[in-house]
TIRO-2110 file (N, C-alpha, C; in Angstrom, 1 decimal):
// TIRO-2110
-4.2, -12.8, 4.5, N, 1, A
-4.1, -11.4, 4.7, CA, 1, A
-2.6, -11.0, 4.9, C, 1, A
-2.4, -9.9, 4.2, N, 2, A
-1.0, -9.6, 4.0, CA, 2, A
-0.7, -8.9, 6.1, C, 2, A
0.7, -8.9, 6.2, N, 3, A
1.2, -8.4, 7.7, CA, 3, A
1.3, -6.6, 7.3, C, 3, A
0.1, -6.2, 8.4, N, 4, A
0.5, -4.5, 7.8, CA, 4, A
1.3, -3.9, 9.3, C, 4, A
1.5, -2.8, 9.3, N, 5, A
2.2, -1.7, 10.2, CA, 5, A
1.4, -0.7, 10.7, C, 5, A
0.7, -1.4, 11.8, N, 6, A
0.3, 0.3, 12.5, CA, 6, A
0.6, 1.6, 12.8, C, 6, A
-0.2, 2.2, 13.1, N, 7, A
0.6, 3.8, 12.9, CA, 7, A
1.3, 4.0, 14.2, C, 7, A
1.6, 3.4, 15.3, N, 8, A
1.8, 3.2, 16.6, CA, 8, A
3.5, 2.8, 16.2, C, 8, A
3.4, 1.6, 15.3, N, 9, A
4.9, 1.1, 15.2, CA, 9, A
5.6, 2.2, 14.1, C, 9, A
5.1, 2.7, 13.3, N, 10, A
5.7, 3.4, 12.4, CA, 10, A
6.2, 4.7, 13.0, C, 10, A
5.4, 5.1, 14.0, N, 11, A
5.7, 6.6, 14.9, CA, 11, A
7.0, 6.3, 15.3, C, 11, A
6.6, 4.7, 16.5, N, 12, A
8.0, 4.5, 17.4, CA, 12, A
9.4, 4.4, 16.5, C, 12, A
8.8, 3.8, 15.3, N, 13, A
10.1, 3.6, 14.8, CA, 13, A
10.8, 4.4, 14.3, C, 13, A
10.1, 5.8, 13.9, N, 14, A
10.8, 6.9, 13.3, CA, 14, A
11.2, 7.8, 14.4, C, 14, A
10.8, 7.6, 15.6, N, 15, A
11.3, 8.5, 16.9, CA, 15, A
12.4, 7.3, 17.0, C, 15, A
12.3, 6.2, 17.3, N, 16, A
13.5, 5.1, 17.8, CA, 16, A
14.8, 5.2, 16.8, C, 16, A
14.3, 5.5, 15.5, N, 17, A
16.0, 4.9, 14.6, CA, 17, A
15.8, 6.1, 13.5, C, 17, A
15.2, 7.2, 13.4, N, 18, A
15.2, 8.5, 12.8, CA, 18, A
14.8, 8.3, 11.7, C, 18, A
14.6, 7.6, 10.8, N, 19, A
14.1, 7.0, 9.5, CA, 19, A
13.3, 6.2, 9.0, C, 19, A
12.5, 6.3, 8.0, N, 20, A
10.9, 5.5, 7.9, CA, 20, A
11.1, 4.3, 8.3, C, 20, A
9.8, 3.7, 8.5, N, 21, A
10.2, 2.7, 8.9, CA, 21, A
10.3, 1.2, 7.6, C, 21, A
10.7, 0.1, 8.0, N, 22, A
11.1, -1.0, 6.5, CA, 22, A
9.6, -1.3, 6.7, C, 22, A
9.8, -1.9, 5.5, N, 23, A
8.4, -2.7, 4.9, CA, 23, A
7.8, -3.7, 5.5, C, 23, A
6.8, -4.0, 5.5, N, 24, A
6.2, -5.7, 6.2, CA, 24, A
6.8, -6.8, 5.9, C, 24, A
7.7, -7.1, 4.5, N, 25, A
8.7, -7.9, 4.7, CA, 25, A
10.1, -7.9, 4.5, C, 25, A
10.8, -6.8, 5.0, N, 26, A
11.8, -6.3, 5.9, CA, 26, A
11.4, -7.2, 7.4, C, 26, A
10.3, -7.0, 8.5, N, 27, A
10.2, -6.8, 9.3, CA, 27, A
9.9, -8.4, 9.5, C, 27, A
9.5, -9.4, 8.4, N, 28, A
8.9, -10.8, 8.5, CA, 28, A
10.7, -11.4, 8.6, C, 28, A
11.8, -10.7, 8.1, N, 29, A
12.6, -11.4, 8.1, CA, 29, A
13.3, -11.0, 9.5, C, 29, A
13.4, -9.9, 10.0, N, 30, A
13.5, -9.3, 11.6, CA, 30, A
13.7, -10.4, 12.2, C, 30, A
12.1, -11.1, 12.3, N, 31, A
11.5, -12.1, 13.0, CA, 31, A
12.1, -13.1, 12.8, C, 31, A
12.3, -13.4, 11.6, N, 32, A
12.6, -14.6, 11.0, CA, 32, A
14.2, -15.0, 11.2, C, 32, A
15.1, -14.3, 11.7, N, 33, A
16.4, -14.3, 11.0, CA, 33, A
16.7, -15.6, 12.3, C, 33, A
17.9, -15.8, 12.5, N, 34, A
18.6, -16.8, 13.0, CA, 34, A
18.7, -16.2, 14.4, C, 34, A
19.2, -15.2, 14.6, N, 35, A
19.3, -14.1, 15.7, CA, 35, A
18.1, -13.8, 16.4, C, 35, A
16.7, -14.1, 16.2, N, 36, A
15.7, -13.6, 16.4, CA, 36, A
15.3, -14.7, 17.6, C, 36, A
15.0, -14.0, 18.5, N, 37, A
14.6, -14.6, 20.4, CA, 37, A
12.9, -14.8, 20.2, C, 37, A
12.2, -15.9, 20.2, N, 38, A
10.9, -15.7, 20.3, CA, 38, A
10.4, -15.6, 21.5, C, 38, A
9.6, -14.8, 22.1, N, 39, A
9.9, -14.5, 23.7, CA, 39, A
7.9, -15.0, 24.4, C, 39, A
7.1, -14.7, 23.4, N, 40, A
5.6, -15.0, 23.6, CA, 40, A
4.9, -15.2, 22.6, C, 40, A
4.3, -16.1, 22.3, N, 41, A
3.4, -16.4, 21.0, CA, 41, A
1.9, -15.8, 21.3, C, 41, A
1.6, -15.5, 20.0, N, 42, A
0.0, -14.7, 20.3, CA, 42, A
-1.0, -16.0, 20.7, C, 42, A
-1.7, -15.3, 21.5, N, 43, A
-2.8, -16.0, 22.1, CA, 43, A
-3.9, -14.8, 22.2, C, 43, A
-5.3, -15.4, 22.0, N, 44, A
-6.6, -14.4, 22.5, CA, 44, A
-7.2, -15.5, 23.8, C, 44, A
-6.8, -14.7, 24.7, N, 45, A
-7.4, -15.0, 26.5, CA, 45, A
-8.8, -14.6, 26.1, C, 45, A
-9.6, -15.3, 26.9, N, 46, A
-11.1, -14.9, 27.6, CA, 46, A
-11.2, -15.2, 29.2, C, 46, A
-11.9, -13.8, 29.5, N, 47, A
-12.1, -13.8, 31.1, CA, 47, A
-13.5, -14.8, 31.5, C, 47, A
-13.8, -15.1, 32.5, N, 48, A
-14.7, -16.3, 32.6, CA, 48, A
-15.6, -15.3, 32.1, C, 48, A
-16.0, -14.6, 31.8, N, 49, A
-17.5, -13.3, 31.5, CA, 49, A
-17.4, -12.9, 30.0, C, 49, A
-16.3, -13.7, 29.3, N, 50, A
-15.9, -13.6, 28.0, CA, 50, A
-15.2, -12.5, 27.5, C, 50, A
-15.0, -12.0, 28.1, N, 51, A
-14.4, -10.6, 27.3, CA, 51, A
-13.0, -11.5, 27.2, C, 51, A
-12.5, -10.5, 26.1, N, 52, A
-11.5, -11.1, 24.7, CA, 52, A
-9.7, -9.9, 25.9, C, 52, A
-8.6, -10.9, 25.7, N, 53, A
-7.3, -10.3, 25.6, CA, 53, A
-6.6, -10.9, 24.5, C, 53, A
-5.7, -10.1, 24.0, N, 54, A
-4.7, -10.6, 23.2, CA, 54, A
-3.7, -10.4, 24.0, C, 54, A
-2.9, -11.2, 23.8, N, 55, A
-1.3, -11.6, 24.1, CA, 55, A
-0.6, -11.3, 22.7, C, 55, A
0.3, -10.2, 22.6, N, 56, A
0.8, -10.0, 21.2, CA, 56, A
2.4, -11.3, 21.5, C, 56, A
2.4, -11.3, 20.0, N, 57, A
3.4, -12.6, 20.0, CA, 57, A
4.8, -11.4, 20.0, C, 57, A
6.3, -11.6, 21.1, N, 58, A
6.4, -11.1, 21.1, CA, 58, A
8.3, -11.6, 20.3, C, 58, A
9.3, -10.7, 19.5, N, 59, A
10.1, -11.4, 19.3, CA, 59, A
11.4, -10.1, 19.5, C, 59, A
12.4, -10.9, 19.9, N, 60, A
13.3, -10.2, 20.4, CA, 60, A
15.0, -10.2, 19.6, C, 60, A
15.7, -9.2, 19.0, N, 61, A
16.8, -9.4, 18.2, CA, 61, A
17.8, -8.6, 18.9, C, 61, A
18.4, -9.8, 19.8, N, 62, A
19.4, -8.6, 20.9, CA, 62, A
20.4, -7.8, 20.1, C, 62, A
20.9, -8.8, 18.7, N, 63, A
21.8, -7.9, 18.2, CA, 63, A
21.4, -7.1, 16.9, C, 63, A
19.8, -6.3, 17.4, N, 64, A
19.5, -5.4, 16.8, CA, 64, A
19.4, -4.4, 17.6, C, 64, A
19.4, -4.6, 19.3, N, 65, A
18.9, -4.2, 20.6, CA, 65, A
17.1, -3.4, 20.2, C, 65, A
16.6, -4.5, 19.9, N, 66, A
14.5, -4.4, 20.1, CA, 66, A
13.9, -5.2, 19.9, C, 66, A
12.8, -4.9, 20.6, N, 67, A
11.5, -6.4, 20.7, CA, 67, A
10.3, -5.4, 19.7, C, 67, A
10.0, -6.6, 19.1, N, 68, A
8.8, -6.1, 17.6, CA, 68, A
7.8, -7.1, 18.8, C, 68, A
6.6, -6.4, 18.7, N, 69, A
5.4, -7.4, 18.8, CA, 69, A
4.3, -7.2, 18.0, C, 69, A
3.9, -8.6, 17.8, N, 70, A
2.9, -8.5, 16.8, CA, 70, A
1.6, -9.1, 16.6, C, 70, A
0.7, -8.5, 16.5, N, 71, A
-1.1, -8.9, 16.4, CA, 71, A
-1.0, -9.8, 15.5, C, 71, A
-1.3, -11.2, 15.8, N, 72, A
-1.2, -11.8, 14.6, CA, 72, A
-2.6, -12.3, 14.4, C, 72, A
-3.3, -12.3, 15.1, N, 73, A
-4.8, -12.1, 15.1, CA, 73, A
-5.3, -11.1, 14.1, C, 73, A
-5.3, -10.1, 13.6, N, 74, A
-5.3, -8.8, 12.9, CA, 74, A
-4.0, -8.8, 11.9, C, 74, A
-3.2, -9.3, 12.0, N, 75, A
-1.7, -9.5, 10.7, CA, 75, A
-1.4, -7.9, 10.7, C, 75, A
-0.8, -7.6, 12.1, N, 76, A
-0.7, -6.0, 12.6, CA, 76, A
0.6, -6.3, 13.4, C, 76, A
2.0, -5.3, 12.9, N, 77, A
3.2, -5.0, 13.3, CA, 77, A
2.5, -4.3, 14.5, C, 77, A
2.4, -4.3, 16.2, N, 78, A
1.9, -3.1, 17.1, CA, 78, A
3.0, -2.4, 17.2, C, 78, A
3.9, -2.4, 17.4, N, 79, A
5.0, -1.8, 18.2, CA, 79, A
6.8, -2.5, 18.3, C, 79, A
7.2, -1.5, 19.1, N, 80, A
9.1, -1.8, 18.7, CA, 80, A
9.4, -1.0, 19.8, C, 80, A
10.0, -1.9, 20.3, N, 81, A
10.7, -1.3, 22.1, CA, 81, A
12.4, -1.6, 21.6, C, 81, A
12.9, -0.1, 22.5, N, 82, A
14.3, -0.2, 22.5, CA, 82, A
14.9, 0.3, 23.8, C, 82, A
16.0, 0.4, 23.8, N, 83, A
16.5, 0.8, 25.2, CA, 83, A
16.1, 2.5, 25.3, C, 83, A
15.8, 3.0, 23.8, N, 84, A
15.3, 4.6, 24.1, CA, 84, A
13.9, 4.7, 24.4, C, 84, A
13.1, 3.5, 24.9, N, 85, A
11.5, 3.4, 25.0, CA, 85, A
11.7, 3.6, 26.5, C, 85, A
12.8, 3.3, 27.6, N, 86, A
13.2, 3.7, 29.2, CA, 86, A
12.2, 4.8, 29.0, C, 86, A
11.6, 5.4, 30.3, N, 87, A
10.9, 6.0, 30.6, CA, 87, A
10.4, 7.2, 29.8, C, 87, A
10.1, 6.8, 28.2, N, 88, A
9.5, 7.7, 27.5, CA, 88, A
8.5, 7.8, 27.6, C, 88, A
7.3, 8.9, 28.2, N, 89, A
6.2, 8.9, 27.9, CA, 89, A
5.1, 8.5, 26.3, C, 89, A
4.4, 8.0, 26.3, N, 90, A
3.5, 7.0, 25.5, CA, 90, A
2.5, 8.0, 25.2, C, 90, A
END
């Protein structure tokens, strides 16, 4: 399954950096680059009663200053935090 972009990451990204957002692989190389902090790998938790959590995998490019996290359970870009995400309402 190809990596798509939720409508969540494409919002932030066009409030975060004023301009559409890059492609699914623009964003595989984000991840990918040399520079790129891997900070939490995805995992699906179950509570002893089964119910399902995801842990999005999360990766960090300080000298982009933002953390991409990504569903990789679903091959879904969720979201992109930046220093302009400080106390923005959601």
């Amino acid at each position: 399954m190809a990596l798509k972009l939720s409508r969540h990451f494409k919002d932030q990204w066009r409030v975060y950096f004023r301009e559409e957002p890059p492609p699914a692989s623009a964003i595989l190389r984000l991840i990918g680059h040399a520079n790129a902090v891997w900070l939490q790998k995805f995992q699906v938790l179950r509570t002893p009663s089964g119910q399902e959590h995801r842990q999005l995998a999360t990766y960090w490019r300080p000298d982009k200053d933002m953390v991409i996290k990504i569903d990789w359970g679903r091959d879904k870009v969720v979201t992109v935090i930046t220093p302009k995400s400080k106390g923005r309402k959601r």
